[in-house]
Gaussian input, Z-matrix of N, CA and C with variables (Angstrom, degrees):
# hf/3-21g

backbone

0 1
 N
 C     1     B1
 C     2     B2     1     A1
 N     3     B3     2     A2     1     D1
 C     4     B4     3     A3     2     D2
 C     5     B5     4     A4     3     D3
 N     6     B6     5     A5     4     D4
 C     7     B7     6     A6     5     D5
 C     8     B8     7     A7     6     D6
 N     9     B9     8     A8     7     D7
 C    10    B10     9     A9     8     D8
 C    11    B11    10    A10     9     D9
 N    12    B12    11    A11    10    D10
 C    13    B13    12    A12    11    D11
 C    14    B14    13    A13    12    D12
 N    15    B15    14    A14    13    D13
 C    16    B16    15    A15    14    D14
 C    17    B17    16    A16    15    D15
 N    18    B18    17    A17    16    D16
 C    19    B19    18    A18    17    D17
 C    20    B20    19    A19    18    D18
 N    21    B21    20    A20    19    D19
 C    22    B22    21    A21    20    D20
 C    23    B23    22    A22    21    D21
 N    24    B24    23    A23    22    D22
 C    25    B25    24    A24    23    D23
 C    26    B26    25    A25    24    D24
 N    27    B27    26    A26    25    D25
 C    28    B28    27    A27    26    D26
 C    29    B29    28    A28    27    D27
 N    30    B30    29    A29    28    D28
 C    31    B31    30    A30    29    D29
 C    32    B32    31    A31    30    D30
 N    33    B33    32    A32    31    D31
 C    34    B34    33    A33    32    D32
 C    35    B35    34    A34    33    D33
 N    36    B36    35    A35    34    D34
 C    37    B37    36    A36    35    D35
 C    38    B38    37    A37    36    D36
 N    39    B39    38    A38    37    D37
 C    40    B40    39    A39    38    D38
 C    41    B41    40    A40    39    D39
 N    42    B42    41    A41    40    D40
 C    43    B43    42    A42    41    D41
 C    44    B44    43    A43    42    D42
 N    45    B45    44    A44    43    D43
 C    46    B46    45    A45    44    D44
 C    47    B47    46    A46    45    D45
 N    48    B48    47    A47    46    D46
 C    49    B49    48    A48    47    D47
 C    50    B50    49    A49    48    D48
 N    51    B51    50    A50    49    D49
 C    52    B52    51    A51    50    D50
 C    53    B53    52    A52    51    D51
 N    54    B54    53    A53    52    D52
 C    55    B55    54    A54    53    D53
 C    56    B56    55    A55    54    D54
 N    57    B57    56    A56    55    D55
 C    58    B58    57    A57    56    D56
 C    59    B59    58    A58    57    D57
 N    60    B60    59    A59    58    D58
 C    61    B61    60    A60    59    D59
 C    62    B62    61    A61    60    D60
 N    63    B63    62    A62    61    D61
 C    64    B64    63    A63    62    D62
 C    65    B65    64    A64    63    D63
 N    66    B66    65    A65    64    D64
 C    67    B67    66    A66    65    D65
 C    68    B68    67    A67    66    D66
 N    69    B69    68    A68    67    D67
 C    70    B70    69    A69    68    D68
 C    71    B71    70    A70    69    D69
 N    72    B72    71    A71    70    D70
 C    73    B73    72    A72    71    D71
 C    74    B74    73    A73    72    D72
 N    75    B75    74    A74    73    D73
 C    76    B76    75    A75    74    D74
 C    77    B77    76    A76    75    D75
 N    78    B78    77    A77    76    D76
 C    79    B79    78    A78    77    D77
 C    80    B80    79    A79    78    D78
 N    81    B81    80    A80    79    D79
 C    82    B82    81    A81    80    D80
 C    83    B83    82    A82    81    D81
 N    84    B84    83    A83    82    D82
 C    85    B85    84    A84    83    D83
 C    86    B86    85    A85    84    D84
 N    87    B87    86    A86    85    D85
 C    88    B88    87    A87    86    D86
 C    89    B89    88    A88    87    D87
 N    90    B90    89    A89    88    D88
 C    91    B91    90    A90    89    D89
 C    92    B92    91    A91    90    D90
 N    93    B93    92    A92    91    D91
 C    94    B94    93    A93    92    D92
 C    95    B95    94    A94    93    D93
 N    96    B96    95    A95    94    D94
 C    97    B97    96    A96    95    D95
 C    98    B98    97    A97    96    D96
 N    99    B99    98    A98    97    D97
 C   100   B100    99    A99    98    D98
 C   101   B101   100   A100    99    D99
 N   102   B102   101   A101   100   D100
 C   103   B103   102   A102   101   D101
 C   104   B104   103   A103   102   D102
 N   105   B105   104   A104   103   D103
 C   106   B106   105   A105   104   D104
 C   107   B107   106   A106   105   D105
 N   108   B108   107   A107   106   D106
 C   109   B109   108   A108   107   D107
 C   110   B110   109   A109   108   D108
 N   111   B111   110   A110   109   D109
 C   112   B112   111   A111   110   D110
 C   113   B113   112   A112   111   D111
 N   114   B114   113   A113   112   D112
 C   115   B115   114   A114   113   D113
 C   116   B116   115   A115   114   D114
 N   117   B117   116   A116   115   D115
 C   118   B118   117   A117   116   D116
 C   119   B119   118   A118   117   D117
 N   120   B120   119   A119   118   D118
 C   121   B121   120   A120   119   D119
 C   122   B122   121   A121   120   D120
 N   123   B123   122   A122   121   D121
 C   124   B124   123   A123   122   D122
 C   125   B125   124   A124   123   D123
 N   126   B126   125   A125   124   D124
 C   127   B127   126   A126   125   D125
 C   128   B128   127   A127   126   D126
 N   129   B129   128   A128   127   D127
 C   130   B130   129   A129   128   D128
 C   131   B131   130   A130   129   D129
 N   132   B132   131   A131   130   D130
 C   133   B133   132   A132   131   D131
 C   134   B134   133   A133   132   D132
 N   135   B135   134   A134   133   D133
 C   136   B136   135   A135   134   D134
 C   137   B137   136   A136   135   D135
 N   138   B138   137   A137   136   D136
 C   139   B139   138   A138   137   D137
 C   140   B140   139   A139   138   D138
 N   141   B141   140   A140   139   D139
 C   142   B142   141   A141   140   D140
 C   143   B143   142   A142   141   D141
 N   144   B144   143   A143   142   D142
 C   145   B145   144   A144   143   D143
 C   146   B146   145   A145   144   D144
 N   147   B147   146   A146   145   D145
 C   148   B148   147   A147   146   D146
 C   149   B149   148   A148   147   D147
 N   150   B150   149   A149   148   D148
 C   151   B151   150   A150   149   D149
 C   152   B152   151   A151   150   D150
 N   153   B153   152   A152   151   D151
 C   154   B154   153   A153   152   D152
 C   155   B155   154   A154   153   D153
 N   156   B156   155   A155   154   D154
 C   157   B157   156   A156   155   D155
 C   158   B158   157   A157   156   D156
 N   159   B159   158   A158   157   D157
 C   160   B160   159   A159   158   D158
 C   161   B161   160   A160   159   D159
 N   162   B162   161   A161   160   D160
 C   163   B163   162   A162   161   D161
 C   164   B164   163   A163   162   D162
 N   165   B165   164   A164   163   D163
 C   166   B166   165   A165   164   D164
 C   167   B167   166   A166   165   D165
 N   168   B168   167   A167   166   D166
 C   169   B169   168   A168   167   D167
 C   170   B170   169   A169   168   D168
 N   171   B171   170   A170   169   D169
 C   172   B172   171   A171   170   D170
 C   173   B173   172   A172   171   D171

   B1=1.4523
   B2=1.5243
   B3=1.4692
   B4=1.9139
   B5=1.1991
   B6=0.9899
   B7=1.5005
   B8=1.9440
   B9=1.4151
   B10=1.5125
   B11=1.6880
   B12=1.0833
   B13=1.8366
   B14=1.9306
   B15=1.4958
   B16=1.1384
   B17=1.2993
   B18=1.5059
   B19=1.5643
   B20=1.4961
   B21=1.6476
   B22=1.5194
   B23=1.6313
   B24=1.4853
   B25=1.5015
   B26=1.6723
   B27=1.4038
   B28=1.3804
   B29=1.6976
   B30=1.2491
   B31=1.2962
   B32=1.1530
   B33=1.8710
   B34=0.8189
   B35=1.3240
   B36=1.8106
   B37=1.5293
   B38=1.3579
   B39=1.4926
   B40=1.6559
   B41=1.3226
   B42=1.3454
   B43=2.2444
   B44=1.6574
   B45=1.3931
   B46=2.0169
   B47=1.3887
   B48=1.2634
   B49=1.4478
   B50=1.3608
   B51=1.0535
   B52=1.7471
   B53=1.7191
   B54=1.4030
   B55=1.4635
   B56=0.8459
   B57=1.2405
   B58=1.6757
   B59=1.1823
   B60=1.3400
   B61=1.2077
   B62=1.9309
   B63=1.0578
   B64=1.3520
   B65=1.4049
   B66=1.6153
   B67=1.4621
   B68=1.3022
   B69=1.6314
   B70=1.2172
   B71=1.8097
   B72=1.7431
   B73=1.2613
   B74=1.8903
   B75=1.2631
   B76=1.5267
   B77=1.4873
   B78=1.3173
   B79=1.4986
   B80=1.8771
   B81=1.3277
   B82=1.2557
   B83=1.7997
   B84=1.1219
   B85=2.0268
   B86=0.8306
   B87=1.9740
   B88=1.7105
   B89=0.7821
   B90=1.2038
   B91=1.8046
   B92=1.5516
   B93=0.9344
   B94=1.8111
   B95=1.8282
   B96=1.3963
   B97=1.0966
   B98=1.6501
   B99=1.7621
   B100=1.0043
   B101=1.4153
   B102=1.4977
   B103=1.6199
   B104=1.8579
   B105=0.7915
   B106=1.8858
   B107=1.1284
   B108=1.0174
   B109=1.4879
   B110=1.2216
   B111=1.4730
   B112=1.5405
   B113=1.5290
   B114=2.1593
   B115=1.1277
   B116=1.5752
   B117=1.7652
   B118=1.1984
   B119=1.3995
   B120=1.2679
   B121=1.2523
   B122=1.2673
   B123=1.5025
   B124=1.6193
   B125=1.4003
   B126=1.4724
   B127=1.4605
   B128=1.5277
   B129=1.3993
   B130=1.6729
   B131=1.7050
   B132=1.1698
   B133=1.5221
   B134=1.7060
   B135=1.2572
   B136=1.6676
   B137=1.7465
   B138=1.1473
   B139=1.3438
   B140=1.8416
   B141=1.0440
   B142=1.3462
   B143=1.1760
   B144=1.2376
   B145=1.4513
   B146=1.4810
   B147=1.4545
   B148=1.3935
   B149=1.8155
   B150=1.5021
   B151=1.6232
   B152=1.3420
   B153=1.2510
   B154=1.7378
   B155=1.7969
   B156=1.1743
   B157=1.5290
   B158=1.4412
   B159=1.4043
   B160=1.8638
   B161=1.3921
   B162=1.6765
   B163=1.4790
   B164=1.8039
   B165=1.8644
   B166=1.0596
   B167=1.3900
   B168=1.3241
   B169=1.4999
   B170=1.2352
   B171=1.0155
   B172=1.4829
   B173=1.5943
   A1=111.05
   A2=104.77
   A3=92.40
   A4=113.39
   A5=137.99
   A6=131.77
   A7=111.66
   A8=111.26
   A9=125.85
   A10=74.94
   A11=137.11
   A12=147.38
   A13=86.16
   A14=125.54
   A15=107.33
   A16=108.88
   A17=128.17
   A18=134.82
   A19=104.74
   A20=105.01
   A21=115.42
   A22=105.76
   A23=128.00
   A24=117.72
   A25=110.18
   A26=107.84
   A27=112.73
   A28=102.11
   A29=133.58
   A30=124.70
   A31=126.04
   A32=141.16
   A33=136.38
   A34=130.06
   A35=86.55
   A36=115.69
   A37=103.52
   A38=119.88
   A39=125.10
   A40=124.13
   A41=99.63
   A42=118.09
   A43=109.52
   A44=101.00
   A45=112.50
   A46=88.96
   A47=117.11
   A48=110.64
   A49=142.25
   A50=126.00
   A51=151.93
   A52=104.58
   A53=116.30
   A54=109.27
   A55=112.58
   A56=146.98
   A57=155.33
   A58=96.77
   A59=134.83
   A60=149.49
   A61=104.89
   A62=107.62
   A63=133.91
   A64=127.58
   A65=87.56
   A66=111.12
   A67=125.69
   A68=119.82
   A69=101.16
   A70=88.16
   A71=105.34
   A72=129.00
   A73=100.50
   A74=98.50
   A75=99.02
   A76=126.17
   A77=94.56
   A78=101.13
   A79=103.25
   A80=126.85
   A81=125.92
   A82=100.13
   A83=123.88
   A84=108.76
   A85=145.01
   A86=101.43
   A87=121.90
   A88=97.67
   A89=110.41
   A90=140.60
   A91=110.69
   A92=100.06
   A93=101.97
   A94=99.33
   A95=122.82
   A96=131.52
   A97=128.35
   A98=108.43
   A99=112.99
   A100=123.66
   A101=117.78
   A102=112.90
   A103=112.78
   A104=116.72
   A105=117.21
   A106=115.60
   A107=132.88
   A108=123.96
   A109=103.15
   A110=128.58
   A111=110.65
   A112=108.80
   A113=111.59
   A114=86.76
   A115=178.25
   A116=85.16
   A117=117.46
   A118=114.21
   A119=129.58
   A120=161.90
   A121=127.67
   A122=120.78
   A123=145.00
   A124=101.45
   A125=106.79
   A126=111.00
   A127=112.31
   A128=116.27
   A129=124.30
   A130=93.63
   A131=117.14
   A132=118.44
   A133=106.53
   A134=109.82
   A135=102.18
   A136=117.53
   A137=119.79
   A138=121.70
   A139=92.16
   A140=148.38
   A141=148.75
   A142=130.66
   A143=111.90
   A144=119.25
   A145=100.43
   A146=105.77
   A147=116.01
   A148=118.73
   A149=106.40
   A150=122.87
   A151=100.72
   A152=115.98
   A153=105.23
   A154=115.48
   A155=109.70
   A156=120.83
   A157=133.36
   A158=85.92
   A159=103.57
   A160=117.26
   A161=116.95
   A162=107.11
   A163=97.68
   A164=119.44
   A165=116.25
   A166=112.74
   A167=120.66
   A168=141.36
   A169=119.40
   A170=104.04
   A171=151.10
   A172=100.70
   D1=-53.79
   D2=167.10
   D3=-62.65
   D4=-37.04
   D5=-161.69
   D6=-75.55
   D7=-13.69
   D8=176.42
   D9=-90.25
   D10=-96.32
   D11=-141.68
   D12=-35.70
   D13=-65.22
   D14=-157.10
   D15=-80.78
   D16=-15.89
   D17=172.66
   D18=-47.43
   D19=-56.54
   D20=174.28
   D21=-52.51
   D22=-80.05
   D23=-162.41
   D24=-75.61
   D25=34.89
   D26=174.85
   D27=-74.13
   D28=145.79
   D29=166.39
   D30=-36.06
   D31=100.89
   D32=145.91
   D33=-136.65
   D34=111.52
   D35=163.10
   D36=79.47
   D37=-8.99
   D38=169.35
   D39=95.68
   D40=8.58
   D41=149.70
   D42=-35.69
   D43=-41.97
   D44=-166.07
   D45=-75.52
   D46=-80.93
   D47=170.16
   D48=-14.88
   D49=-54.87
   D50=149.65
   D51=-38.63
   D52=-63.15
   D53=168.40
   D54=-47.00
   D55=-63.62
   D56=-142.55
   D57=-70.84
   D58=-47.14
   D59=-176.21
   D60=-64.63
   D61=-65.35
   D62=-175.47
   D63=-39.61
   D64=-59.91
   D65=162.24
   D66=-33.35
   D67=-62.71
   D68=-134.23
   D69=-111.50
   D70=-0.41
   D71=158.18
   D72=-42.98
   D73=-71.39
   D74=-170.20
   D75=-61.37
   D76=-26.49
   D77=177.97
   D78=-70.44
   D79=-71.64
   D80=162.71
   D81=-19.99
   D82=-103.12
   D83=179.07
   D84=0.63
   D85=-50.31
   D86=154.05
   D87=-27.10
   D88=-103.37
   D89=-156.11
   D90=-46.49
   D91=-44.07
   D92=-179.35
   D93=-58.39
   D94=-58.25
   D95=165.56
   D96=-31.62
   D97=-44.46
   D98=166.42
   D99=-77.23
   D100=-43.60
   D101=171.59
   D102=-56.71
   D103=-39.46
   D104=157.11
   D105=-40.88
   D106=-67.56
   D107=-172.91
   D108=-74.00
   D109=-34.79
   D110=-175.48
   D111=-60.30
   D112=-62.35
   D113=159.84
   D114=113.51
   D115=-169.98
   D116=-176.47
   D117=-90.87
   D118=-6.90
   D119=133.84
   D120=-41.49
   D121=-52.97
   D122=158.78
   D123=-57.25
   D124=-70.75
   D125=-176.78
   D126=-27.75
   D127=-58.15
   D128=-146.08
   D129=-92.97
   D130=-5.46
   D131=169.50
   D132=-91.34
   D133=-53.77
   D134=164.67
   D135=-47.58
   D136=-37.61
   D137=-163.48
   D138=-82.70
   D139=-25.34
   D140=147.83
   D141=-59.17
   D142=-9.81
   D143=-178.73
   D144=-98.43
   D145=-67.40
   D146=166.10
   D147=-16.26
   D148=-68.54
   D149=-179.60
   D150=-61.75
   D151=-48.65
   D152=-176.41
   D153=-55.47
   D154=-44.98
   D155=158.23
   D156=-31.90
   D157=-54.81
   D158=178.30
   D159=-78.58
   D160=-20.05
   D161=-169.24
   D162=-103.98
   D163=0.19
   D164=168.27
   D165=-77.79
   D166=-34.69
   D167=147.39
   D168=4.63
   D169=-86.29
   D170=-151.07
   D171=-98.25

Protein backbone atom coordinates (compact mmCIF):
# COMPACT_ATOMS: atom_id res chain seq x y z
CA UNK A 1 0.00 0.00 0.00
CA UNK A 2 2.89 2.53 0.57
CA UNK A 3 4.74 1.52 -2.16
CA UNK A 4 1.40 2.28 -4.71
CA UNK A 5 0.85 5.96 -2.43
CA UNK A 6 4.60 6.93 -3.16
CA UNK A 7 4.70 5.26 -6.81
CA UNK A 8 1.64 7.63 -7.25
CA UNK A 9 3.26 11.05 -5.66
CA UNK A 10 6.45 10.00 -7.36
CA UNK A 11 7.28 12.94 -9.78
CA UNK A 12 5.10 13.01 -12.62
CA UNK A 13 5.46 15.60 -15.07
CA UNK A 14 4.33 18.09 -12.14
CA UNK A 15 0.41 17.05 -11.42
CA UNK A 16 2.03 16.60 -7.51
CA UNK A 17 3.35 19.86 -7.78
CA UNK A 18 0.20 21.70 -9.07
CA UNK A 19 -1.70 20.11 -6.00
CA UNK A 20 0.57 21.42 -3.47
CA UNK A 21 0.10 24.59 -4.94
CA UNK A 22 -3.65 24.16 -5.51
CA UNK A 23 -4.56 22.89 -2.45
CA UNK A 24 -4.09 25.12 -0.06
CA UNK A 25 -5.08 27.82 -2.89
CA UNK A 26 -8.60 26.42 -2.48
CA UNK A 27 -8.75 26.13 0.93
CA UNK A 28 -7.77 30.03 1.36
CA UNK A 29 -11.19 30.66 -1.33
CA UNK A 30 -13.16 28.54 1.08
CA UNK A 31 -12.79 30.59 3.78
CA UNK A 32 -12.55 33.82 2.09
CA UNK A 33 -15.94 32.68 0.54
CA UNK A 34 -17.29 31.87 3.82
CA UNK A 35 -16.38 35.15 5.74
CA UNK A 36 -18.46 36.95 2.69
CA UNK A 37 -21.46 35.57 3.09
CA UNK A 38 -21.32 35.69 6.76
CA UNK A 39 -20.46 39.22 6.40
CA UNK A 40 -22.73 39.91 3.94
CA UNK A 41 -25.29 38.72 6.21
CA UNK A 42 -24.20 41.26 9.10
CA UNK A 43 -24.02 43.81 6.55
CA UNK A 44 -27.82 43.44 5.33
CA UNK A 45 -28.92 43.22 9.06
CA UNK A 46 -27.11 46.57 9.85
CA UNK A 47 -28.62 48.13 6.75
CA UNK A 48 -32.26 47.23 8.38
CA UNK A 49 -31.64 48.45 11.44
CA UNK A 50 -30.22 51.54 10.19
CA UNK A 51 -33.65 52.16 7.77
CA UNK A 52 -35.84 51.12 10.54
CA UNK A 53 -34.28 54.08 12.54
CA UNK A 54 -34.53 56.61 9.86
CA UNK A 55 -38.17 56.04 8.86
CA UNK A 56 -38.97 56.26 12.86
CA UNK A 57 -37.16 59.57 12.36
CA UNK A 58 -38.76 60.92 9.94
Amino acid sequence: MIGVISALLAHQGGWDEILMVAGPIAVIVGLLAIVRRRLGAGISDGDRATQDSDSKIG
